[in-house]
N, CA, C and O of each residue as an XYZ file, in Angstrom:
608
protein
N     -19.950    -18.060    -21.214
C     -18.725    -18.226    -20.439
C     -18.835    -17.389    -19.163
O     -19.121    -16.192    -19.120
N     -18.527    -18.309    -17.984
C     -19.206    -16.908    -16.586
C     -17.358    -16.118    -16.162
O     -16.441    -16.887    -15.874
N     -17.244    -15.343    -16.185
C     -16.509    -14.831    -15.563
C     -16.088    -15.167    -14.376
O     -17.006    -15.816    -13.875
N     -14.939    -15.070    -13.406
C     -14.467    -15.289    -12.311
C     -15.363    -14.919    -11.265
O     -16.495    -14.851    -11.745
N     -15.360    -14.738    -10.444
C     -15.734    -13.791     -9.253
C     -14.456    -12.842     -8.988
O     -13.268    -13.147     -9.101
N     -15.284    -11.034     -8.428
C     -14.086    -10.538     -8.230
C     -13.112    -10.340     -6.894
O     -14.002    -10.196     -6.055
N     -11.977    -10.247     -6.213
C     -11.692    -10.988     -5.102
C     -12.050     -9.554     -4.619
O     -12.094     -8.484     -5.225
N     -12.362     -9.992     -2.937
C     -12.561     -8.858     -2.467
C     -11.397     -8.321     -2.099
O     -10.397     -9.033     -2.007
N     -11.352     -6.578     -1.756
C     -10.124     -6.079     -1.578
C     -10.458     -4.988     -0.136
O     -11.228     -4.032     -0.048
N      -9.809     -5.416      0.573
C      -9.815     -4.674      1.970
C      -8.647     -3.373      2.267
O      -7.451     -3.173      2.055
N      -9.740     -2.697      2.852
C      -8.594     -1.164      3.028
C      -7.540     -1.108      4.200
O      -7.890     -1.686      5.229
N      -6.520     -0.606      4.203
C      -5.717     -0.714      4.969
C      -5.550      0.604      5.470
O      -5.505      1.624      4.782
N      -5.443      0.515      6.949
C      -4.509      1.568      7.494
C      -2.832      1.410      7.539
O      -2.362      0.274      7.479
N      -1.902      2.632      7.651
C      -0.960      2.380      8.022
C      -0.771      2.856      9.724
O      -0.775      3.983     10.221
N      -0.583      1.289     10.458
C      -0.306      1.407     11.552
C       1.007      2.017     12.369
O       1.285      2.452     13.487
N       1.438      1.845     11.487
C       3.223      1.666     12.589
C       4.327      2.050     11.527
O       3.954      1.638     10.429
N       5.415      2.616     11.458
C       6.586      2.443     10.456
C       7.583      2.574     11.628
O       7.798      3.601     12.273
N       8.198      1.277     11.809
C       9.867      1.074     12.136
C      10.911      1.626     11.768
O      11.408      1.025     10.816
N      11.581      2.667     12.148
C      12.778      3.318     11.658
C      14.009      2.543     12.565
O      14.180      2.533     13.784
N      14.874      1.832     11.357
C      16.521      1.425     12.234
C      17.556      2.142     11.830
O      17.920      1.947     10.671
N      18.270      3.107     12.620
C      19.804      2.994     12.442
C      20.464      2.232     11.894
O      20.579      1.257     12.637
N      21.022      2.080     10.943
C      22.174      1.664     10.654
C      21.285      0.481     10.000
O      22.027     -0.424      9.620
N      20.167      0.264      9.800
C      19.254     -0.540      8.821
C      18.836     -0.172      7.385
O      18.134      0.808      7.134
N      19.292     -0.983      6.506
C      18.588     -0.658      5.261
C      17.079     -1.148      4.697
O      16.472     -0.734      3.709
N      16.732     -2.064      5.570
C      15.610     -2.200      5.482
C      14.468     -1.999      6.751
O      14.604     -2.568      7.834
N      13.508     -1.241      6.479
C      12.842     -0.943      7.078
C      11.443     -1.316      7.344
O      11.055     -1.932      6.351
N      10.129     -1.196      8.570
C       8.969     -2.017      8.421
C       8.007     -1.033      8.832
O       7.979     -0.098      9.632
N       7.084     -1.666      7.853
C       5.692     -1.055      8.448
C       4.655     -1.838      8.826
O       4.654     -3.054      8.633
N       4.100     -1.469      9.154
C       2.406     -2.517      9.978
C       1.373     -1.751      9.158
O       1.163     -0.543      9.054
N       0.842     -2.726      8.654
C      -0.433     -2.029      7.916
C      -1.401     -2.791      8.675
O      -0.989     -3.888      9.054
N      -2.665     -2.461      9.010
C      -3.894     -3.127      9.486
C      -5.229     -2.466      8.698
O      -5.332     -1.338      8.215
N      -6.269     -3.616      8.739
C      -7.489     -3.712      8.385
C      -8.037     -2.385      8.710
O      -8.111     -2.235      9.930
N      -8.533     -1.154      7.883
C      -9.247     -0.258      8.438
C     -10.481     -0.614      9.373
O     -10.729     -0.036     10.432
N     -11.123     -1.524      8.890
C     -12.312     -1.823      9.727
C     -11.972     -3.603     10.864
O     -12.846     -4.192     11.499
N     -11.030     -3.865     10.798
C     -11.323     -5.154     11.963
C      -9.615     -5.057     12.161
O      -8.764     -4.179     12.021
N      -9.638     -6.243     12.498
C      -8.035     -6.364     13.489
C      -7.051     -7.425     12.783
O      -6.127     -7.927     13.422
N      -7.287     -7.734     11.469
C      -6.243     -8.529     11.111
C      -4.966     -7.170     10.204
O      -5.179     -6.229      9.439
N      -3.642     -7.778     10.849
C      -2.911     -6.868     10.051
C      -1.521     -7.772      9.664
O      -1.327     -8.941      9.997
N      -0.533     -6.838      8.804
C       0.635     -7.451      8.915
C       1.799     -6.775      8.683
O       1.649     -5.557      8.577
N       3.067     -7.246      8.555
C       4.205     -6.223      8.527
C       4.875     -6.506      7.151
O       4.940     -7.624      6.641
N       5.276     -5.564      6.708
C       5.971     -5.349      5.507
C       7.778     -4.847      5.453
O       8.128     -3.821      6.037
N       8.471     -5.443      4.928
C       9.857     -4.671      5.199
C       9.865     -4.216      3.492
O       9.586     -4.850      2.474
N      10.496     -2.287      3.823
C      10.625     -1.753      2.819
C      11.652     -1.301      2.384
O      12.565     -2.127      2.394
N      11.930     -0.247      1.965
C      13.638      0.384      1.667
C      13.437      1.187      2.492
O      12.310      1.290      2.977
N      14.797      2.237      3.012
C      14.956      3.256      4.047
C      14.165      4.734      3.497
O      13.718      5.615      4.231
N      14.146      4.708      2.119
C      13.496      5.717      1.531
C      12.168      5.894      1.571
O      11.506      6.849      1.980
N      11.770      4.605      0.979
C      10.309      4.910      1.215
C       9.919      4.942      2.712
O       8.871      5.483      3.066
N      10.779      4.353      3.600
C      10.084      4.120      4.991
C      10.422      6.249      5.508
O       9.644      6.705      6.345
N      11.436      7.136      4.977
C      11.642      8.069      5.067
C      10.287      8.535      4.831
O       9.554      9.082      5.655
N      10.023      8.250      3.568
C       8.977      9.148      2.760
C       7.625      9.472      3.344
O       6.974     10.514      3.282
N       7.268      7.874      4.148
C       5.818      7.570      4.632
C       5.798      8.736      5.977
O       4.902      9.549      6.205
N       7.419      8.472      6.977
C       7.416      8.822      8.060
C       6.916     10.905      7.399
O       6.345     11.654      8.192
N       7.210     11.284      6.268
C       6.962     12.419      6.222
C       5.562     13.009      6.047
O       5.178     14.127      6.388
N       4.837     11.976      5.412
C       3.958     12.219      5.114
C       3.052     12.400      6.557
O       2.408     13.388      6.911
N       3.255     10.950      7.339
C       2.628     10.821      8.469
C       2.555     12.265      9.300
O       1.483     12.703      9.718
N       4.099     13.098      9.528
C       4.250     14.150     10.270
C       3.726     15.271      9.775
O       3.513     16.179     10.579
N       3.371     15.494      8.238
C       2.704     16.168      7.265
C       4.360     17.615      7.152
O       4.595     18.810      7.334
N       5.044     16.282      6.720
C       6.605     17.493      6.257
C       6.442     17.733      4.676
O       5.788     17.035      3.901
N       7.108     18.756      4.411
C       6.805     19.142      3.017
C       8.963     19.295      2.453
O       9.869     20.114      2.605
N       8.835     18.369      2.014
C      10.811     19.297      1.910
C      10.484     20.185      1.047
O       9.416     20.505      0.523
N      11.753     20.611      0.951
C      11.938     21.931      0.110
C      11.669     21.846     -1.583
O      11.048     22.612     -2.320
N      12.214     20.913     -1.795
C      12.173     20.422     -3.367
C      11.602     19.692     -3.289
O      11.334     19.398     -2.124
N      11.025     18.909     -4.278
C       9.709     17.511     -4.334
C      11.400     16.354     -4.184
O      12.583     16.621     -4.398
N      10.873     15.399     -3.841
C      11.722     14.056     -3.760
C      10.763     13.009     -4.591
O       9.588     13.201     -4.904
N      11.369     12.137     -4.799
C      10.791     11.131     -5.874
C       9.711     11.027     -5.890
O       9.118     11.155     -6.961
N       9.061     10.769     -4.770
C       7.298     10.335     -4.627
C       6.613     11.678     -5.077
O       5.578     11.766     -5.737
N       7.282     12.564     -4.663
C       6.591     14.033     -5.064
C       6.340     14.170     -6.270
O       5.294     14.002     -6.897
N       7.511     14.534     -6.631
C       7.867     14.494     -8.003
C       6.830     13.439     -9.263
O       6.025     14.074     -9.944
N       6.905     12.234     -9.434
C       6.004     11.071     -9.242
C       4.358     11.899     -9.733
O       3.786     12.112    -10.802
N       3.979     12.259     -7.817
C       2.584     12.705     -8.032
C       2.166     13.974     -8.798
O       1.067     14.308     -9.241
N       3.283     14.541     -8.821
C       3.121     15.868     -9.325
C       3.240     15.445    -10.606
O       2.709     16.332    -11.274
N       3.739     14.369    -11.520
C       3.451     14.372    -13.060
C       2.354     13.838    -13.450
O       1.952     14.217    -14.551
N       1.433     12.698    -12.622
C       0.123     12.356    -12.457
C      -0.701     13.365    -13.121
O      -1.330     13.503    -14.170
N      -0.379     14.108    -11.892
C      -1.389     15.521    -11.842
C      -1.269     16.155    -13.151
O      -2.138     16.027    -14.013
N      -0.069     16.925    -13.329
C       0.723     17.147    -14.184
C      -0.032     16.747    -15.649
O      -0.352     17.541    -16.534
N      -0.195     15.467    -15.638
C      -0.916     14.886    -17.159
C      -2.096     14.944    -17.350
O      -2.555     14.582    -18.433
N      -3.237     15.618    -15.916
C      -4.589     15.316    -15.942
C      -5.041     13.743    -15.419
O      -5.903     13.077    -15.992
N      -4.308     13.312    -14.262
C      -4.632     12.095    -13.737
C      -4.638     12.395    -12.381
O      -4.307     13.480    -11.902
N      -4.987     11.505    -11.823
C      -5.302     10.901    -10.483
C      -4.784      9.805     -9.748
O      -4.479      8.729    -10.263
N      -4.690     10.064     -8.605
C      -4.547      8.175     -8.142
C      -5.294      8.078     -7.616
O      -5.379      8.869     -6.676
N      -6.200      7.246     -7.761
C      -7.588      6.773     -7.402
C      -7.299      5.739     -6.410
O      -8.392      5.423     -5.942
N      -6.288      4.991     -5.803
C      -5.624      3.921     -5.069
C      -4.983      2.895     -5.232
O      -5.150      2.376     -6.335
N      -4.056      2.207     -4.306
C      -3.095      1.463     -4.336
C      -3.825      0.283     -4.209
O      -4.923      0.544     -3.716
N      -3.708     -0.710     -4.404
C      -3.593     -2.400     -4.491
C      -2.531     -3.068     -4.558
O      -1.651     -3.052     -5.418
N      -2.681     -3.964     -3.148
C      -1.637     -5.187     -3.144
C      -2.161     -5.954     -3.752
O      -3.362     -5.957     -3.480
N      -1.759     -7.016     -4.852
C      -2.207     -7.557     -5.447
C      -1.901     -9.495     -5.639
O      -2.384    -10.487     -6.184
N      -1.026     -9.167     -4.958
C      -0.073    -10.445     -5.062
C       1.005    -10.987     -4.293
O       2.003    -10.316     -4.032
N       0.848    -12.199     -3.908
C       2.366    -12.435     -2.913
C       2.788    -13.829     -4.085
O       1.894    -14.442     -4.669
N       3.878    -14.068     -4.222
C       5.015    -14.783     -4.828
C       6.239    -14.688     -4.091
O       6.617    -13.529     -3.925
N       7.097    -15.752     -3.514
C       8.123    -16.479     -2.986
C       8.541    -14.547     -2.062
O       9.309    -13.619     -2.312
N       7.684    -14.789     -1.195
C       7.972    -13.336     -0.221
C       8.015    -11.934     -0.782
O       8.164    -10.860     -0.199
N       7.889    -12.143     -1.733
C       7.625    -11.068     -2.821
C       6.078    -10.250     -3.022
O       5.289    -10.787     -3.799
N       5.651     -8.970     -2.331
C       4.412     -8.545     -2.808
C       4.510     -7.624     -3.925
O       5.523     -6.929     -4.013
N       3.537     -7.526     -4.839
C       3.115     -7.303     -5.910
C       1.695     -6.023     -5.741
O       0.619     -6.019     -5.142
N       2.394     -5.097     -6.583
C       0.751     -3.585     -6.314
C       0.910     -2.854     -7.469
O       1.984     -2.623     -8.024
N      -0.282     -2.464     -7.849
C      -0.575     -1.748     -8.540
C      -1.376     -0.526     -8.299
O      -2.245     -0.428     -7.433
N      -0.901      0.705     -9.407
C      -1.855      1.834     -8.938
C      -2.988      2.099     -9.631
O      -2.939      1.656    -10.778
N      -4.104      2.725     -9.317
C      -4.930      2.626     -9.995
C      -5.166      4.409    -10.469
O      -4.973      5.387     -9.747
N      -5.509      4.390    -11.518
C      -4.560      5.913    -12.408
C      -6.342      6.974    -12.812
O      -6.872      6.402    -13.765
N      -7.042      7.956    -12.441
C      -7.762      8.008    -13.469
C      -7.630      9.170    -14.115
O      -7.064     10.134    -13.599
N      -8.095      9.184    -15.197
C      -7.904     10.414    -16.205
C      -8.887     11.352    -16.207
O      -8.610     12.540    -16.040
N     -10.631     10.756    -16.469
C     -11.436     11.340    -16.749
C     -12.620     10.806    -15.908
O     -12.246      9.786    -15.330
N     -13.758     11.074    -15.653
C     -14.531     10.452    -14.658
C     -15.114      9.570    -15.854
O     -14.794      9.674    -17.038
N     -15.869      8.841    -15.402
C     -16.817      7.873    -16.317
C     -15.370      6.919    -17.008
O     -15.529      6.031    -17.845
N     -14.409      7.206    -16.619
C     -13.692      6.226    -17.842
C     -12.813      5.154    -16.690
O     -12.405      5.439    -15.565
N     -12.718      3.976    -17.369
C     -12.013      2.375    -16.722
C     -10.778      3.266    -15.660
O     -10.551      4.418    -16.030
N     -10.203      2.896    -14.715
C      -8.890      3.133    -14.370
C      -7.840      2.904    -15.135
O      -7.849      1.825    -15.727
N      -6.798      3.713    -15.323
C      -5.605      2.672    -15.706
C      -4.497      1.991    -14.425
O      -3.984      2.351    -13.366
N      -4.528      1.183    -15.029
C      -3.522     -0.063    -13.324
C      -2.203      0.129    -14.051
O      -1.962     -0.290    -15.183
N      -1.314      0.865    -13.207
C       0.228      0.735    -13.082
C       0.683     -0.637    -12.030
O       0.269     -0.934    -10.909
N       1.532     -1.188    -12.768
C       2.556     -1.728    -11.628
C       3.272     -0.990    -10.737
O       3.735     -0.021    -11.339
N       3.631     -0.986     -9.410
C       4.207     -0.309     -8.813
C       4.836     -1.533     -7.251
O       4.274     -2.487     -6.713
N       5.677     -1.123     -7.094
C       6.443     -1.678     -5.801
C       5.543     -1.544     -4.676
O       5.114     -0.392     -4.603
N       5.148     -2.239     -3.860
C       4.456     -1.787     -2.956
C       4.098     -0.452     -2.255
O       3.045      0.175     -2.140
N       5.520     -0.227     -1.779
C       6.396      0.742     -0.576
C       6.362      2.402     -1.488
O       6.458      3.515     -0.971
N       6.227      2.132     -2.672
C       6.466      3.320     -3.993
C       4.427      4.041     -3.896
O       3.927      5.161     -3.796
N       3.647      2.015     -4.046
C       2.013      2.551     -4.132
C       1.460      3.130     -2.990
O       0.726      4.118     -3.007
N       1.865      2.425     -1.854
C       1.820      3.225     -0.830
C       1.720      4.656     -0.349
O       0.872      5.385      0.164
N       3.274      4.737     -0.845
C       3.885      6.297     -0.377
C       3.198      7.070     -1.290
O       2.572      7.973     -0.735
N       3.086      7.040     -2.510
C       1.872      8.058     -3.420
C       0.298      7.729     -2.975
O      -0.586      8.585     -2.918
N       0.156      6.535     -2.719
C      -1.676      6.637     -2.456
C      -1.578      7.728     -1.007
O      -2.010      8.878     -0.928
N      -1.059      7.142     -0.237
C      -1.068      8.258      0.828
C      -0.699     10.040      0.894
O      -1.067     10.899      1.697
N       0.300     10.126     -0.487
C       0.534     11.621     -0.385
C      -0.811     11.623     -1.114
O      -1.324     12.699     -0.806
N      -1.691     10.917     -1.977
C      -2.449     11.587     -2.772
C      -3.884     11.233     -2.018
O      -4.966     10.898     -2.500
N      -3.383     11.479     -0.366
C      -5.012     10.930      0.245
C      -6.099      9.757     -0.860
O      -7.325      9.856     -0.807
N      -5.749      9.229     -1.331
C      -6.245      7.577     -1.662
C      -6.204      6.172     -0.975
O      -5.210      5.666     -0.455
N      -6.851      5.892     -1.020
C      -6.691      4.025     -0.117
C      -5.824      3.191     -0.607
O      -5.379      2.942     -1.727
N      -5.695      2.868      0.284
C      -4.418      1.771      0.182
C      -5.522      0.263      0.372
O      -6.377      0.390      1.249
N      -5.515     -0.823     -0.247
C      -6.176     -1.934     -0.090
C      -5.154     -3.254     -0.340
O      -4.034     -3.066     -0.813
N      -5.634     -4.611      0.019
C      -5.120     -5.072     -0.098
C      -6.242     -6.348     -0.455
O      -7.358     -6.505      0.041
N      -5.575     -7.161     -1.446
C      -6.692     -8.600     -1.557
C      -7.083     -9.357     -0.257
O      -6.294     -9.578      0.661
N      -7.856     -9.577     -0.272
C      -8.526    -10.642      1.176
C      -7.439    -11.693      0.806
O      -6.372    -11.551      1.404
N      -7.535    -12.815     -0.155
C      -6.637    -13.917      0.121
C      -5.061    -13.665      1.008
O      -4.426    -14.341      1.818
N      -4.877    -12.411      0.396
C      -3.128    -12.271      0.575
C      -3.126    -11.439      2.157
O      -2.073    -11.421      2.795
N      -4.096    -10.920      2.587
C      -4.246    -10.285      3.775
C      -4.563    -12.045      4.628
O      -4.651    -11.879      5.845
N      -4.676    -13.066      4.348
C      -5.323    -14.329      5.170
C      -4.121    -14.926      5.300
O      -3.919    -15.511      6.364
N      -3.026    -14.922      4.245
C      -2.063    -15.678      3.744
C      -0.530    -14.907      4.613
O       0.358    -15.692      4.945
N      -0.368    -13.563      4.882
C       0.221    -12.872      5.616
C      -0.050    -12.456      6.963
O       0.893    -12.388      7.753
N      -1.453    -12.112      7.403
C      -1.514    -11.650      9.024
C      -0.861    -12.229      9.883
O      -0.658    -13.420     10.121
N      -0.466    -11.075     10.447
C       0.012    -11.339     11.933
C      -0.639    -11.685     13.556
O      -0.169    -12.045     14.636
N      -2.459    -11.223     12.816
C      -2.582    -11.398     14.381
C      -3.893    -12.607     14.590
O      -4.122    -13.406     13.682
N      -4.601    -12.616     15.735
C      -5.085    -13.465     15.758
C      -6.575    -13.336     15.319
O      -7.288    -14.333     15.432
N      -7.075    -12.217     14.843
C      -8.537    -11.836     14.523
C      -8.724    -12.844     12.879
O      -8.116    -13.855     12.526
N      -9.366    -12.375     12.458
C     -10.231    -12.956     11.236
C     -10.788    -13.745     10.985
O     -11.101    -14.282     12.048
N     -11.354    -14.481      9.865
C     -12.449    -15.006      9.569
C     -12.254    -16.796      9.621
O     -13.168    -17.615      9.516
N     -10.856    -17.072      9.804
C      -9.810    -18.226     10.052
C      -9.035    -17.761     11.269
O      -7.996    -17.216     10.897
N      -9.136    -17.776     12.315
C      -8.409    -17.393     13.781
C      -6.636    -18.661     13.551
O      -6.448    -19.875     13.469
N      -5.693    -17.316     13.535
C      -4.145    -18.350     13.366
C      -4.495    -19.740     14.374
O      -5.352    -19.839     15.252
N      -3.809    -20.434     14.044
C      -3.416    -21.815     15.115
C      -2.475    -21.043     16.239
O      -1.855    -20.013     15.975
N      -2.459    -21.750     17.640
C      -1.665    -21.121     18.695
C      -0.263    -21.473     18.193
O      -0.102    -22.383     17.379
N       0.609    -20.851     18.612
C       2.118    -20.726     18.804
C       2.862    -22.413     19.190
O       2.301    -23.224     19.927
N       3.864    -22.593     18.677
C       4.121    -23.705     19.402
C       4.633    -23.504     20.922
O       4.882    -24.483     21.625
């Protein structure tokens, strides 16, 4: 029986985070670490808080959720080894984290909200990736391996 092939998964930078007034939802631009296809994501005001802290390298006073979060990781003898987008469904993306305990041993994959895998892969300096299909199926710009059709 042959197995699938496995999809490839591309690393992302975080480009950009949109902060609105008086907005509850908020955006970020993630792009291709290595080429120019990227796309935008709308998140909650929190996590878009959380990223903007990380980016500035703020520490609050008390841990806040994501902190908190990484610090029980740790806490248990784990890791986050990195985030994966994994999935798009009816505008809906789908990620998981990838957890490790011990070296030599499988990852364990959490489900996680995008905007949640994110904000911990990044406090926990880990990659953020995303599947090739769903990075082809979302970009915004005109680079990649399928160049968009022009604008009407």
């Amino acid at each position: 029986m042959a197995s699938e092939p496995a999809v490839r998964m591309i690393e992302l930078v975080l480009a950009r985070i949109v902060l609105r007034d008086q907005e509850r939802s908020q955006h970020i631009l993630l792009k291709e670490r290595d080429g120019k296809r990227a796309f935008a994501m709308t998140i909650g005001r929190g996590e878009a808080d959380e990223l903007q802290r990380i980016v500035q390298g703020q520490a609050p006073q008390r841990p806040l959720t994501h902190q908190l979060a990484l610090h029980m990781v740790e806490a248990l003898g784990s890791r986050i080894l990195r985030a994966d987008i994994i999935d798009l469904q009816e505008n809906t993306y789908f990620a998981q984290l990838a957890l490790a305990a011990a070296p030599g041993e499988p990852p364990t994959m959490v489900d996680a909200r995008p905007s949640d895998a994110i904000a911990l892969a990044l406090r926990a300096r880990a990659p953020v990736r995303i599947a090739e299909p769903i990075l082809e199926q979302v970009r915004s710009d005109t680079a990649g391996p399928d160049p968009l059709p022009p604008g009407p």
